[in-house]
C-alpha positions in Angstrom: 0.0 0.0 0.0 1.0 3.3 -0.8 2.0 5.7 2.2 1.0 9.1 1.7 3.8 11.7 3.1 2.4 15.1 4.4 3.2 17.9 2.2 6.5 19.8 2.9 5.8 21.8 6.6 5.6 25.7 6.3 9.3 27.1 7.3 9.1 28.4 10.9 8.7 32.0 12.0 12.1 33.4 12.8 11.8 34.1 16.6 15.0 36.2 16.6 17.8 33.8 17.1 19.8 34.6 13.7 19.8 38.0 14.9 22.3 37.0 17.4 25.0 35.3 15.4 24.4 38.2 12.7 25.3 41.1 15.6 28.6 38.7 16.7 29.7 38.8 13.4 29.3 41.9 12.6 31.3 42.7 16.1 34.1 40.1 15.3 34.2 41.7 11.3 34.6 45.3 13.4 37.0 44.0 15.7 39.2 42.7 12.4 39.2 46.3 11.4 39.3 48.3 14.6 40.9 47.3 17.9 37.2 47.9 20.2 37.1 45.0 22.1 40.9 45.5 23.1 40.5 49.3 23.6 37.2 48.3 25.9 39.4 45.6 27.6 42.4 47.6 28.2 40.9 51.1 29.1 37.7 50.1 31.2 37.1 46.3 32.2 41.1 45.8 32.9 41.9 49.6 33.8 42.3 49.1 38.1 41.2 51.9 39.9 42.3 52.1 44.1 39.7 50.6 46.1 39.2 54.0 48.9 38.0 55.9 46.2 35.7 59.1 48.0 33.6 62.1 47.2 35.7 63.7 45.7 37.0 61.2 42.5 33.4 62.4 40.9 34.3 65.5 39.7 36.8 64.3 36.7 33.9 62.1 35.4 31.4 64.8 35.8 33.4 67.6 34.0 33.6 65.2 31.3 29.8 64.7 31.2 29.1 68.6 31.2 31.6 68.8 28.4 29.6 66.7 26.0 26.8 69.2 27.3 28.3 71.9 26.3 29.0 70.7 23.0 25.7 69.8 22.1 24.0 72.7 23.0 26.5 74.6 21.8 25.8 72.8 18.6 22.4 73.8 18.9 23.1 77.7 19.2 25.5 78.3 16.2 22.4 77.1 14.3 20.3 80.4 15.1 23.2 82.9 16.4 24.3 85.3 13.7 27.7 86.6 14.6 28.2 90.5 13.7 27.5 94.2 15.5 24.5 94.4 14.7 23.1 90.6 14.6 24.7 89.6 17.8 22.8 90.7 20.3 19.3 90.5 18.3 19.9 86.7 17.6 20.5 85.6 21.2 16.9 87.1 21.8 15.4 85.4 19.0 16.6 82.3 20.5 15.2 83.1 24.0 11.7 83.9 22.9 11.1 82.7 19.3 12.8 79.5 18.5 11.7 76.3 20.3 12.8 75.6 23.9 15.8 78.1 22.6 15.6 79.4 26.3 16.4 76.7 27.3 19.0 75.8 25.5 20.7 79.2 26.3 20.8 78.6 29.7 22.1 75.2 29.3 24.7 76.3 27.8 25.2 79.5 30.1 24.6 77.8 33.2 26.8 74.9 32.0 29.5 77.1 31.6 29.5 77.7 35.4 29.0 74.1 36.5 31.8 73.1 34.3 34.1 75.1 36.3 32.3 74.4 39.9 33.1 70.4 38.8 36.6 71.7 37.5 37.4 73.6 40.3 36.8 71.0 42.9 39.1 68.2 40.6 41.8 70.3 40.9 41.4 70.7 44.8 41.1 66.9 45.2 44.4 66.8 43.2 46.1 69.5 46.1 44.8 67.3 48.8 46.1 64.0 47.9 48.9 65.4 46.1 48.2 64.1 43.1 50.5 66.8 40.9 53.5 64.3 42.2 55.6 62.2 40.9 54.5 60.1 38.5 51.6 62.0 37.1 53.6 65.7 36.8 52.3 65.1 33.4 49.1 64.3 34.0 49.0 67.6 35.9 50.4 69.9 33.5 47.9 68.5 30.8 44.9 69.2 33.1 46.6 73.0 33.6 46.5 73.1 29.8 42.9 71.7 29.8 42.2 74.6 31.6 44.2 77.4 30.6 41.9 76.5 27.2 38.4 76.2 29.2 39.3 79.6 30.4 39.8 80.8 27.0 37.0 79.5 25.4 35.2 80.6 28.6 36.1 84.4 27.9 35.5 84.2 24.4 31.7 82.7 24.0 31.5 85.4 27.3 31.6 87.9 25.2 29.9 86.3 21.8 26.3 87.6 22.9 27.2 91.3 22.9 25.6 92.7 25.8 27.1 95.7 27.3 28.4 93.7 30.3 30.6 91.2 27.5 31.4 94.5 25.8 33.3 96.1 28.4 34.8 93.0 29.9 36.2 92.5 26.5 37.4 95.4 26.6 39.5 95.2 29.8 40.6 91.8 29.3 42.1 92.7 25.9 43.6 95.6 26.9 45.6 93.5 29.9 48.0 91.9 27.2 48.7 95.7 26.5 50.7 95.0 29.9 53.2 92.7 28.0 56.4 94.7 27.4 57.7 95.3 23.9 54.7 93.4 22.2 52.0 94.5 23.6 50.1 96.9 22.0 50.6 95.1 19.0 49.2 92.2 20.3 46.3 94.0 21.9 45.3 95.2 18.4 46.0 91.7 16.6 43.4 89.7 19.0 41.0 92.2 18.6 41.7 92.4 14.5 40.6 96.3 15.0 41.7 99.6 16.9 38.7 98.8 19.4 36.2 95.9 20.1 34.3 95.5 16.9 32.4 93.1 14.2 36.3 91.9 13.8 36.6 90.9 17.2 33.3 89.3 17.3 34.3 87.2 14.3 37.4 86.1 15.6 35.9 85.1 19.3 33.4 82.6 16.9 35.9 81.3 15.0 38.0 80.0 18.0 35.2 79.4 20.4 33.1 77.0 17.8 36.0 75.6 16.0 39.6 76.2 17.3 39.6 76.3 20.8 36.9 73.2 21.2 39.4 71.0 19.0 42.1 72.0 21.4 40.3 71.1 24.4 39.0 67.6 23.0 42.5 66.7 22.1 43.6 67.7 25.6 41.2 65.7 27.5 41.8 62.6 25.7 46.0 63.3 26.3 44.5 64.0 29.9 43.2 60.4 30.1 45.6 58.7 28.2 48.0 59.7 30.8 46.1 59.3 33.8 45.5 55.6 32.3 49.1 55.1 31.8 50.1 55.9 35.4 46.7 54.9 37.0 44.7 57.3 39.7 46.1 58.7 42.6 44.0 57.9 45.9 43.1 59.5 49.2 45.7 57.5 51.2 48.2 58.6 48.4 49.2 55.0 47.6 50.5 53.7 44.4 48.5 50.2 44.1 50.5 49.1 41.6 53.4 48.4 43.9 51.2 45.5 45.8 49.7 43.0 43.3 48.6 39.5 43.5 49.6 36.4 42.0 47.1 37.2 39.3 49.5 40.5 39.1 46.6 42.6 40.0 46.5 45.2 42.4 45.8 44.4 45.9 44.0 47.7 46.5 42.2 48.1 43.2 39.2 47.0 41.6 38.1 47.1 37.7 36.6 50.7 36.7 34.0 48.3 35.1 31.4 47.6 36.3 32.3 49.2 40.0 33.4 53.2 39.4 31.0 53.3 36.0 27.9 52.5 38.2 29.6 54.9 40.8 29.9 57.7 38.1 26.6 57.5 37.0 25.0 57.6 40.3 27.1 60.7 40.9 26.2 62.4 37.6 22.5 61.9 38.6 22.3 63.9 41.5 24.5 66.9 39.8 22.0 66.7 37.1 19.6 66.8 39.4 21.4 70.5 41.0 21.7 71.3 38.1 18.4 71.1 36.8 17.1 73.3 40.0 19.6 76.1 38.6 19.1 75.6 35.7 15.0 75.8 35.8 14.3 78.1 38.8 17.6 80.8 39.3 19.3 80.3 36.0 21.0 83.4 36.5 21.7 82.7 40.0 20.8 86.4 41.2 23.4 87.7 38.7 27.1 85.4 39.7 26.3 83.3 36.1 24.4 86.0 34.2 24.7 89.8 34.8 21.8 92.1 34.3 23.8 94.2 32.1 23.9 91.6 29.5 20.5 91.8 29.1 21.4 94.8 27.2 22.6 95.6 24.1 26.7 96.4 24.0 26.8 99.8 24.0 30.1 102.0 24.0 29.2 105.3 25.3 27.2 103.6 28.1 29.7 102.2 30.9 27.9 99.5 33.5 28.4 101.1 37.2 30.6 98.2 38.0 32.4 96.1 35.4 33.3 92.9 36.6 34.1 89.6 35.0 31.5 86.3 35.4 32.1 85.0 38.9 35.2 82.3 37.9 37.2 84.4 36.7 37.1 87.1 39.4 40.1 85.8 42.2 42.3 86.2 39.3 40.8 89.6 38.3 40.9 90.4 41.8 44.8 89.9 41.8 45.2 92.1 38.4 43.7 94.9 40.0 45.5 94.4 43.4 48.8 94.3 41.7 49.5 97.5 39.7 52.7 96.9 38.5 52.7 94.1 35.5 53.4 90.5 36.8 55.6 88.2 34.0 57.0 85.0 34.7 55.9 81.4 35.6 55.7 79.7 39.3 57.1 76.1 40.0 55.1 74.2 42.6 57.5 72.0 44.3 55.9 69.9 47.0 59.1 68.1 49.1 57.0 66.4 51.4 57.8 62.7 51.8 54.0 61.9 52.1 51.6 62.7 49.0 48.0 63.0 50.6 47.0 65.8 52.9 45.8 62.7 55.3 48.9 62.0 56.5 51.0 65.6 56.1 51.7 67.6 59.3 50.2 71.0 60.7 52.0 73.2 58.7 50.5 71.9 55.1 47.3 71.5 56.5 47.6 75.2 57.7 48.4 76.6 53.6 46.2 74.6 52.3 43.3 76.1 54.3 45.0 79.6 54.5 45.2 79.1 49.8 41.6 78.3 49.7 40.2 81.2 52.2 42.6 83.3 50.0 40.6 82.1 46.6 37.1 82.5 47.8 38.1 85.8 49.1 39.5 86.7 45.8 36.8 86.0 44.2 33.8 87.8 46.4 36.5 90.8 46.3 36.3 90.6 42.0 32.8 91.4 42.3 33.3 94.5 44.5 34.6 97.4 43.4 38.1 98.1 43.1 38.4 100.9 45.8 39.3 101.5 49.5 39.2 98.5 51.9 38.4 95.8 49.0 41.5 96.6 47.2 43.8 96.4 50.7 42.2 93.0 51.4 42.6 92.3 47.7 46.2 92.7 48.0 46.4 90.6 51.3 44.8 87.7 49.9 46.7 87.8 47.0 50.3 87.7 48.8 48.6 84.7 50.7 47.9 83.3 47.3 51.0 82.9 46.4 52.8 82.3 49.1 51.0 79.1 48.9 52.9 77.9 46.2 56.0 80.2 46.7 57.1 78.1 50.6 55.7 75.1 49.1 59.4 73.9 49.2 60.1 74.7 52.6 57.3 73.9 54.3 56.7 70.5 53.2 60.1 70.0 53.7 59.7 71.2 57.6 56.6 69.3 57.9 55.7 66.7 60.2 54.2 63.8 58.4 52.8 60.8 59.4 53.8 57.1 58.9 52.3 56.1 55.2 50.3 52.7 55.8 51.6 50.2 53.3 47.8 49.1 52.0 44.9 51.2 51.2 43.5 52.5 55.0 39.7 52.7 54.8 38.8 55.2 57.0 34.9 55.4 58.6 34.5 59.2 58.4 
């Protein structure tokens, strides 16, 4: 007898199992080409980071986050802003009230400037308390100087890009300080400003660098900045080099992968700045004047002088010691720490002492930038900056008198 055989079974519905294989070998095809797997490897799953890792290792990761801010809405301005004397000023306004959630994006971008240096500010502190300009990340150091040498730059120069009369005359004095510079001065004073006064020129320029030049810079300075912190690893509160004490497995006794432990960390941390930030940044975006003055709500105007010029709040302890000085000020300062110990936790009396006397000195600086430059501000102005640099002027001597303490030999967690 004939058997009947049933007719060829419909092909099943794919249930998204060939996606799978498809997306590994597109990865191992990428990996051929480009390195990602050992780049992900070597700089975040087997990059070791020290164990006692506090408060204040969040701010590197969270300057980095408000830089990709900045770029983006930055991004987002140069669409609408028309650079020029007369289109300045005008465009900034049709951002705040006629393009789509332009306000928005303006003070992202103005209040981001701020936080940047808040989170920036409070890196480089971490790096004076655990010492962690010393040997062997001098280099490390000196990039992040330069990293912000060129935020201060590009700071000044998209300061001044809406033309209000407030970015008009701080232009104005700014520029004119590399007047100061002996023998080349003047001529340089007229080169930046590519006219015998602030004009469309200079406004030209400021754009130039501040979307294109100066941005390049700083993104090629971060990623030296992490390159090297990478290559000597990060410094630690107990001011420990971990690599010194490894395993069998040749790991670090005292450090743990970046991945997965310091990335949750770092986002947990960025979270609640966002969060700050988004109370600013909604509710006081100009913070009662410190991160946008009410005469930049006007348009620049030369033969109207604001009552008190004065530069946005982080650059005022170093405008407070311009105008402290009078005589010009040229040369460099070498910070040379001689102490035997690296982190504040275990140095004596007397570093404790400068560090505390250096940062009353640069708060003071800065509240006195804001005041005007006349009777007891300028005496106090002139105390805190001798204070200022005394600081790193006896560096040498008084870490070298200073009474340390015994160094543990292993990361020390401590309760507090």
């Amino acid at each position: 007898m004939a058997v009947k055989t049933a007719p060829d079974a419909p092909a099943p519905l794919s249930t998204g199992v060939v996606a799978e294989p498809a997306a590994r070998r597109f990865w191992a095809w990428l990996n051929k080409r480009m390195p990602v797997d050992e780049f992900i490897t070597s700089q975040v799953t087997d990059y070791f980071a020290p164990k006692n890792f506090n408060i204040w290792y969040f701010f590197g990761s969270i300057a980095l986050g408000v830089l990709v801010l900045q770029l983006l809405s930055g991004i987002y301005l140069t669409m609408f802003y028309k650079v020029g004397e007369t289109t300045s000023f005008d465009s900034v306004e049709f951002i705040m009230r006629e393009v789509n959630y332009g306000w928005l994006i303006r003070y992202l971008h103005s209040t981001g400037a701020s936080a940047f240096f808040i989170v920036v500010y409070l890196h480089m502190y971490r790096a004076l308390l655990y010492g962690s300009y010393r040997a062997p990340r001098e280099l490390l150091w000196l990039i992040g100087m330069l990293v912000y040498l060129a935020l201060m730059a590009e700071a000044f120069m998209g300061y001044v890009l809406p033309w209000g009369n407030m970015s008009f005359w701080g232009a104005q004095v700014i520029v004119n300080l590399f007047g100061t510079i002996p023998g080349i001065g003047p001529g340089l004073v007229e080169w930046i400003r590519g006219d015998y006064g602030i004009a469309d020129a200079t406004l030209n320029r400021f754009f130039a660098l501040h979307v294109a030049l100066i941005p390049l810079a700083l993104l090629l300075l971060v990623v030296l900045h992490l390159a090297a912190l990478h290559e000597t690893g990060s410094n630690n509160p107990d001011g420990i080099e971990i690599k010194d004490k490894a395993g069998r497995d040749g790991k670090p006794l005292d450090g743990i992968p970046f991945h997965p432990y310091y990335t949750v960390k770092d986002v947990f941390g960025f979270g609640v700045f966002a969060v700050l930030f988004a109370i600013v940044l909604f509710f006081v975006p100009t913070l009662g004047g410190l991160f946008l003055e009410a005469p930049n709500f006007e348009p620049a105007n030369p033969l109207s002088t604001p009552e008190h010029i004065a530069p946005v709040w982080y650059f005022t302890p170093y405008y407070a010691i311009l105008r402290a000085v009078p005589d010009q000020r040229l040369g460099a300062l070498l910070m040379l720490d001689r102490s035997p110990v690296k982190s504040i936790r275990y140095k004596g009396w007397m570093s404790r002492t400068a560090l505390t006397l250096f940062t009353v000195a640069f708060v003071a600086l800065g509240y006195l930038g804001l005041q005007p430059a006349e009777g007891l501000y300028v005496v106090l102005a002139r105390i805190f900056t001798v204070i200022y640099f005394l600081f790193f002027l006896l560096m040498p001597f008084y870490t070298k008198l200073d009474p340390v303490k015994p160094v543990p030999e292993r990361v020390v967690y401590h309760a507090h």
